[in-house]
MARNU-765391 format. One line per field, with one value per residue (C-alpha): residue number from 1; residue in one letter; x, y, z. Coordinates in steps of 0.05 Angstrom, whole numbers. Example, Ala and Ser with C-alpha at 12.3 -4.5 7.8 and 13.67 -1.06 7.14 Angstrom:
<sites>
i <- c(1 / 2) .
aa <- c(a / s) .
east <- c(246 / 273) .
north <- c(-90 / -21) .
up <- c(156 / 143) .
</sites>
This chain:
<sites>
i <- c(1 / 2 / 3 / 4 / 5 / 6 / 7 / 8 / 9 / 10 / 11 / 12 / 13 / 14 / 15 / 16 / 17 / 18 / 19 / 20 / 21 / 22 / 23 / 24 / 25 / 26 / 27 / 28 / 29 / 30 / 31 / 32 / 33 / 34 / 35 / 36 / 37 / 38 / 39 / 40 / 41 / 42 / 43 / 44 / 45 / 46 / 47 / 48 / 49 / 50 / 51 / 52 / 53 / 54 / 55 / 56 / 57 / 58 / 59 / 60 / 61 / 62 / 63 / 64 / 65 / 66 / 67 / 68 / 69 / 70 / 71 / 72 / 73 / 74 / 75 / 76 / 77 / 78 / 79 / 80 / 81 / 82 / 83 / 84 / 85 / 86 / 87 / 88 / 89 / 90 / 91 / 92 / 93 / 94 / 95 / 96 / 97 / 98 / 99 / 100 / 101 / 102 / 103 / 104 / 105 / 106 / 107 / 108 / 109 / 110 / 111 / 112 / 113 / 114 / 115 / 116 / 117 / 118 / 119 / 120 / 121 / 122 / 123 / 124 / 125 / 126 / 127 / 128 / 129 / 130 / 131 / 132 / 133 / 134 / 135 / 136 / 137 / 138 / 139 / 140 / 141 / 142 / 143 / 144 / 145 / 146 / 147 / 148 / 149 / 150 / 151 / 152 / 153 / 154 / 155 / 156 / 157 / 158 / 159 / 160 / 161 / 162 / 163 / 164 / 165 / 166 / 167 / 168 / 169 / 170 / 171 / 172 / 173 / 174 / 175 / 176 / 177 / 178 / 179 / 180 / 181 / 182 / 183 / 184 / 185 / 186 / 187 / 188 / 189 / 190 / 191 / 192 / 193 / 194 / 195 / 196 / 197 / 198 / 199 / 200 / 201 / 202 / 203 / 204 / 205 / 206 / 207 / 208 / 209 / 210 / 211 / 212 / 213 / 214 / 215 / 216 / 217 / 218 / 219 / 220 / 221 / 222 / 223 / 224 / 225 / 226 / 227 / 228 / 229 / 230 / 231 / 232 / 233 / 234 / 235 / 236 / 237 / 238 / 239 / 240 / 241 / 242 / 243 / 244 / 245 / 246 / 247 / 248 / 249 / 250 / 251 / 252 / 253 / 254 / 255 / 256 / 257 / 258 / 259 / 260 / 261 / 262 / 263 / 264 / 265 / 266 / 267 / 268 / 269 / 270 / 271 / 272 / 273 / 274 / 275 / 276 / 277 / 278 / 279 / 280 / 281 / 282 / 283 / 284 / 285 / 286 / 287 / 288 / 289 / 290 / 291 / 292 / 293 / 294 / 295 / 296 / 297 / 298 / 299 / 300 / 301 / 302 / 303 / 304 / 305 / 306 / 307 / 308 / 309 / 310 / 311 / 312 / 313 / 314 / 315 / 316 / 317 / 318 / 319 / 320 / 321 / 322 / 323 / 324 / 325 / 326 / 327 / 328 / 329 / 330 / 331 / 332 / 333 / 334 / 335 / 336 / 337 / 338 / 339 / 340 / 341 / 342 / 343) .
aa <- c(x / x / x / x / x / x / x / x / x / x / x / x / x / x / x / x / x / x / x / x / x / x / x / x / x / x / x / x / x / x / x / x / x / x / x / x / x / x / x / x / x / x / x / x / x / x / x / x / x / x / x / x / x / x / x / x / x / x / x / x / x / x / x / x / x / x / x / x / x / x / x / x / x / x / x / x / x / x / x / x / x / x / x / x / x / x / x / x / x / x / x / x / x / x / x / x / x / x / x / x / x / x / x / x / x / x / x / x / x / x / x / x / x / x / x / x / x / x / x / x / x / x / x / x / x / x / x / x / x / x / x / x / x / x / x / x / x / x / x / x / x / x / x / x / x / x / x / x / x / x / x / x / x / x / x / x / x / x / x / x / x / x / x / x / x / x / x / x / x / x / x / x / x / x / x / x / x / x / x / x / x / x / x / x / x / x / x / x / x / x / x / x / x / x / x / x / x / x / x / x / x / x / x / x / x / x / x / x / x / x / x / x / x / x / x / x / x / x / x / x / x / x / x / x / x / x / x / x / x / x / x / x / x / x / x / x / x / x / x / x / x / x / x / x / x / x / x / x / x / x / x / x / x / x / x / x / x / x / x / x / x / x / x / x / x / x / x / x / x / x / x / x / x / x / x / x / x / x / x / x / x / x / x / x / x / x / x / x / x / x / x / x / x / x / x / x / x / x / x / x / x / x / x / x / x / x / x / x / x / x / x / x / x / x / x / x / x / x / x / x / x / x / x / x / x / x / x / x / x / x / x / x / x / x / x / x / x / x / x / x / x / x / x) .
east <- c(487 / 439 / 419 / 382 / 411 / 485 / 513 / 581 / 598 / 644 / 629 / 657 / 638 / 653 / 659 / 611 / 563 / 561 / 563 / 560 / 587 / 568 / 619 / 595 / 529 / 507 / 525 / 492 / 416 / 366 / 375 / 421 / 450 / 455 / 387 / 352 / 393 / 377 / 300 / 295 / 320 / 269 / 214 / 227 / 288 / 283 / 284 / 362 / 354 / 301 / 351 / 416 / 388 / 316 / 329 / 351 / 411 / 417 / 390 / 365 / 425 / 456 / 466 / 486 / 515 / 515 / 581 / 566 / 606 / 606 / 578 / 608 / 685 / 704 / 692 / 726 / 655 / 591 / 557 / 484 / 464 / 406 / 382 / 328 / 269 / 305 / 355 / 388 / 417 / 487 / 522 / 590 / 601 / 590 / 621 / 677 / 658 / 666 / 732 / 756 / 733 / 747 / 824 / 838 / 808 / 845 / 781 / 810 / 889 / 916 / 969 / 1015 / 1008 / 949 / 892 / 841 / 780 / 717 / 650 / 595 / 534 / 455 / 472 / 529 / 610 / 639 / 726 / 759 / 828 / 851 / 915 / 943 / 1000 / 1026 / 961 / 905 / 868 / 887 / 832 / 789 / 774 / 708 / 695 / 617 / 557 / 548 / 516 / 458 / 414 / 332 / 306 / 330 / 289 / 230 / 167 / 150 / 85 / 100 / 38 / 51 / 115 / 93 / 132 / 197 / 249 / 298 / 333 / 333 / 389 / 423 / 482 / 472 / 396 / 353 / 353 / 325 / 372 / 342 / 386 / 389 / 389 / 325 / 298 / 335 / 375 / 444 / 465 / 488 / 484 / 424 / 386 / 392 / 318 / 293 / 324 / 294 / 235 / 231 / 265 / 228 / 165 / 200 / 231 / 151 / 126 / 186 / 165 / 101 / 154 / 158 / 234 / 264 / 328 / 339 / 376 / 354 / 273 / 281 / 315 / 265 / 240 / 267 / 278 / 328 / 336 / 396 / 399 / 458 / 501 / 538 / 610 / 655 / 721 / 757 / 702 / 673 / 610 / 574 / 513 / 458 / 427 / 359 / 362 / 284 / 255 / 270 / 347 / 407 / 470 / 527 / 571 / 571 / 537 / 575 / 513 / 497 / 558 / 554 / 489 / 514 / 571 / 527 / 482 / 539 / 565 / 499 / 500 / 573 / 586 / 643 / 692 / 724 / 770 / 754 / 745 / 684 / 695 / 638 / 627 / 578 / 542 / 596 / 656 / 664 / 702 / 688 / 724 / 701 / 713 / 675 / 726 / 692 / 642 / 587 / 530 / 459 / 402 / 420 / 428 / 483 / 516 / 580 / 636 / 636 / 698 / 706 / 746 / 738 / 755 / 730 / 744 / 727 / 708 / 686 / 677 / 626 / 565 / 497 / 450 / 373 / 364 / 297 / 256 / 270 / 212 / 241 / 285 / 269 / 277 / 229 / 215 / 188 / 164 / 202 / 271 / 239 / 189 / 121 / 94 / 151 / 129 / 111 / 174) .
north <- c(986 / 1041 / 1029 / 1076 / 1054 / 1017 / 1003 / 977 / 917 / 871 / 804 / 769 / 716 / 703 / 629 / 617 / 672 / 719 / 796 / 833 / 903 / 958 / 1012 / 1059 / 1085 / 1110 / 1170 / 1176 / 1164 / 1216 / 1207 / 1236 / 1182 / 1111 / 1087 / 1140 / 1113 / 1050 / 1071 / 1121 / 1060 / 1015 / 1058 / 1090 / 1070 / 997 / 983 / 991 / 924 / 885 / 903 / 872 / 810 / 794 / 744 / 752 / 800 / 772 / 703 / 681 / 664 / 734 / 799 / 861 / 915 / 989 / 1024 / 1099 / 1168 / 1166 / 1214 / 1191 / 1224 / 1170 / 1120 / 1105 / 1083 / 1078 / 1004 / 987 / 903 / 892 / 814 / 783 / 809 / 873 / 908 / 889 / 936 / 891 / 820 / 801 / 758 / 826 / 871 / 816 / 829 / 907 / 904 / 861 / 893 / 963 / 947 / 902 / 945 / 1005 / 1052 / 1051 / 1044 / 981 / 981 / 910 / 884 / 902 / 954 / 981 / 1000 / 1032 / 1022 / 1060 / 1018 / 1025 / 984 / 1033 / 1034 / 967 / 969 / 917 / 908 / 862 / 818 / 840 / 815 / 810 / 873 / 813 / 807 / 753 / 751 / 804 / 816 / 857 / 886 / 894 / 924 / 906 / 835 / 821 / 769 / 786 / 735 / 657 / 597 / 631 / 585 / 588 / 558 / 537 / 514 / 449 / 432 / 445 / 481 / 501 / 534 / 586 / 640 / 709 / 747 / 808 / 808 / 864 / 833 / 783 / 716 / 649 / 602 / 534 / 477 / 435 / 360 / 380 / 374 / 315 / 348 / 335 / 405 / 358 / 384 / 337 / 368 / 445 / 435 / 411 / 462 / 514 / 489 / 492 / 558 / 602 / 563 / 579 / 653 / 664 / 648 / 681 / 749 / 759 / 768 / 837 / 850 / 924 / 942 / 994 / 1041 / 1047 / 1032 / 1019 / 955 / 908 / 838 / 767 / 760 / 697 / 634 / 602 / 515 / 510 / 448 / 418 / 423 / 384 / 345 / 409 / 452 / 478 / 486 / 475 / 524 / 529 / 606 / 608 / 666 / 691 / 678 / 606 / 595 / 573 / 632 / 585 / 621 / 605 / 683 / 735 / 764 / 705 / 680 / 755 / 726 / 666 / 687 / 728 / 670 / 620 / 676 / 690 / 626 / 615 / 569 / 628 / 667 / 722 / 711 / 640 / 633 / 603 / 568 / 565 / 530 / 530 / 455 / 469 / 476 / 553 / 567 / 634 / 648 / 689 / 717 / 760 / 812 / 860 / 872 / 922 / 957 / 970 / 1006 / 977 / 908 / 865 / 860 / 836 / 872 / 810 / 801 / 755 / 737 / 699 / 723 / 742 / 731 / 774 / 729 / 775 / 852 / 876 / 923 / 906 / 951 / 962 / 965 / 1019 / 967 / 906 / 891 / 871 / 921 / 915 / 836 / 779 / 727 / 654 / 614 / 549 / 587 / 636 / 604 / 631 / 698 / 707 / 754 / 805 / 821) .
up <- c(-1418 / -1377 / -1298 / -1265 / -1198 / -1193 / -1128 / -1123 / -1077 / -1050 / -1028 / -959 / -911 / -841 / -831 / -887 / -872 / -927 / -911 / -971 / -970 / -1003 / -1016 / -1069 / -1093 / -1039 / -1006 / -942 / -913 / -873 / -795 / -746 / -710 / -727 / -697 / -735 / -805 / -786 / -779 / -843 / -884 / -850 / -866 / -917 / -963 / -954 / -1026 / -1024 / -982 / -1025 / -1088 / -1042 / -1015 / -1053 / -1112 / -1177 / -1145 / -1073 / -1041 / -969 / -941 / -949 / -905 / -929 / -899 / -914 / -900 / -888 / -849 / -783 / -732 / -671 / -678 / -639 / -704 / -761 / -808 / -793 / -813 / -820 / -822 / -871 / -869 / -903 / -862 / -820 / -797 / -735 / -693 / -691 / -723 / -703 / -773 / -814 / -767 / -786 / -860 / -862 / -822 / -869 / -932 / -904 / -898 / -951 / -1007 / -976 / -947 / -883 / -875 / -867 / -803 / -790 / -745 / -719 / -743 / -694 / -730 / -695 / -725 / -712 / -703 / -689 / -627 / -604 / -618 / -639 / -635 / -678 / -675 / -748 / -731 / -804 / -850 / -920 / -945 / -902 / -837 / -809 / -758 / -737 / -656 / -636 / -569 / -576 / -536 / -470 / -466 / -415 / -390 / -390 / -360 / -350 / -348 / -385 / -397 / -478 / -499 / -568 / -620 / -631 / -590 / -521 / -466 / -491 / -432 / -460 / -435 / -460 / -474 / -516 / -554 / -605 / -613 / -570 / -574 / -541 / -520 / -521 / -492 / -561 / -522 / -481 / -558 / -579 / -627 / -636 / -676 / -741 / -815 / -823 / -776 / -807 / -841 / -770 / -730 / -777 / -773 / -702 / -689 / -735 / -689 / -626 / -650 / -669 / -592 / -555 / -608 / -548 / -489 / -479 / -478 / -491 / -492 / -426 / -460 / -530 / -542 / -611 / -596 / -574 / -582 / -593 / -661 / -672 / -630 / -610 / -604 / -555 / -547 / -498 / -482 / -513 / -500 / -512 / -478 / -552 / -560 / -617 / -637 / -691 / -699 / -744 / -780 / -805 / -869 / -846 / -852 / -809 / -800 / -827 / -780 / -699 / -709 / -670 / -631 / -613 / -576 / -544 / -519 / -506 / -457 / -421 / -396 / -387 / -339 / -298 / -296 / -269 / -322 / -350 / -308 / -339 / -390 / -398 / -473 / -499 / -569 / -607 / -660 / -722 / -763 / -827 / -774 / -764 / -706 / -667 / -605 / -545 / -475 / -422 / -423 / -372 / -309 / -330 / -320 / -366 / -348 / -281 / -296 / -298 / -363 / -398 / -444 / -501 / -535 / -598 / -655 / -728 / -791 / -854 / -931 / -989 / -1049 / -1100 / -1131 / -1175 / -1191 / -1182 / -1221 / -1244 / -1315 / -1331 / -1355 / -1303 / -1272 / -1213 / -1196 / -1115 / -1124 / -1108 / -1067 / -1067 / -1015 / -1038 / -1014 / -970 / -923 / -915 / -919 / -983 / -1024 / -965 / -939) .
</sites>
């Protein structure tokens, strides 16, 4: 056997959302923070994500994340989210994922009962603190970015669906919440082709709403949109995130619920450590808390905390052999959605 490229990984999911992690092959990537990483592989290196995530290596319901050395001294690893279209600057489920696969493979020491693990994101410092026992995390608990409202109530004109309200909001990235029953949607596994349907529609108008992150320019835009449900008997909410080329995140999606919490509290729907429980179609339970009172770029924003956990359900090596001819992947637009093929 000869590769001209092998990358070792190790497979995980949070609740069902798989975060693949890489862990060897690559040593480190042009830019001198995070954001600038983040940007380099963007522009320049994004093959390394078309060979993770495009088919015949990867598929569209896949992340992957790049574990690299920090530069903050503050952090214990330095993590970069690829998805099937970009890189966001954040996601709670593979935050979740690299904890998980940092301490039970051994990269980062493994403490009982509890490990705090700092990761060094685009988005800023995530802590993570891994309720641990018997060599496994248990469950993994992030304090994130600052959450924030951008706007509520705002007016989307939607081709072919009308006037659809959502609010805007950041968790790590920004989304549009839609109230799911304004829609007639009941957030059940039947509906996942539906709901795709009409978020990638609804993530596509909410794209022309000039939103920038305060404090760091490079994040900006809605890219994903959140269907939110009612509360239930037990006050959990149920959740559906479309995730672009066209797919649902089979977790309740960790930025997402940051979001999430920091609407419900504008709202005064949340106090303070009142946990939200959010919950995903397949039954994935994340649970979450406004933790903190802050500040961003002057606006009001929330310290999110939440917790899930993660499983690791396989190790290999991916590699290129010299004559593959698709060595940076493809895609097709029965899987994919449209415009597969130009990602």
């Amino acid at each position: 056997m000869h590769w001209r490229r092998t990358l070792t990984v190790v497979d995980a999911h949070a609740d069902g959302e798989v975060g693949r992690v890489v862990t060897g092959g690559v040593l480190d990537v042009p830019g001198a923070t995070m954001i600038e990483k983040r940007a380099w592989l963007a522009g320049e290196g994004d093959g390394l994500r078309r060979l993770l995530l495009f088919e015949p290596r990867g598929a569209a319901a896949m992340s992957a994340n790049l574990v690299l050395p920090p530069i903050d001294p503050r952090a214990d690893a330095g993590m970069i989210v690829m998805e099937s279209t970009d890189y966001p600057a954040m996601s709670g489920s593979n935050a979740m994922c690299v904890v998980t696969v940092l301490l039970e493979t051994g990269m980062v020491a493994m403490r009982e009962p509890e490990t705090r693990v700092v990761l060094e994101t685009p988005a800023g410092l995530v802590t993570a603190v891994a309720d641990c026992a018997d060599g496994r995390c248990q469950r993994v608990t992030l304090e994130s970015v600052p959450a924030f409202v951008d706007r509520l109530d705002a007016e989307i004109a939607v081709p072919g669906l009308g006037t659809v309200v959502a609010d805007i909001a950041y968790g790590g990235a920004f989304f549009a919440i839609v109230d799911a029953e304004r829609l007639g949607l009941a957030l059940e596994p039947g509906e996942a082709r539906r709901l795709v349907d009409l978020g990638q529609r609804i993530t596509e108008a909410a794209a022309t709403i000039p939103v920038v992150h305060p404090e760091e320019p490079a994040i900006a835009g809605v890219t994903f949109t959140l269907f939110a449900g009612p509360a239930g008997a037990d006050g959990g909410r149920r959740s559906a995130v479309v995730v672009a080329p066209g797919r649902l995140d089979r977790s309740p999606c960790g930025t997402g619920t940051m979001a999430r919490l920091a609407v419900l509290h504008a709202r005064g729907a949340l106090a303070p450590g009142e946990p939200l429980i959010h919950r995903s179609l397949i039954g994935g339970r994340f649970v979450a808390e406004v933790a903190g009172e802050t500040t961003v770029g002057g606006r009001p924003a929330v310290v999110p905390r939440i917790s899930g956990r993660a499983w690791i359900s396989g190790i290999g090596q991916l590699g290129v052999a010299p004559d593959d001819p698709f060595g940076q992947g493809f895609t097709l637009a029965d899987t994919w959605g449209p415009g597969a093929g130009k990602r």
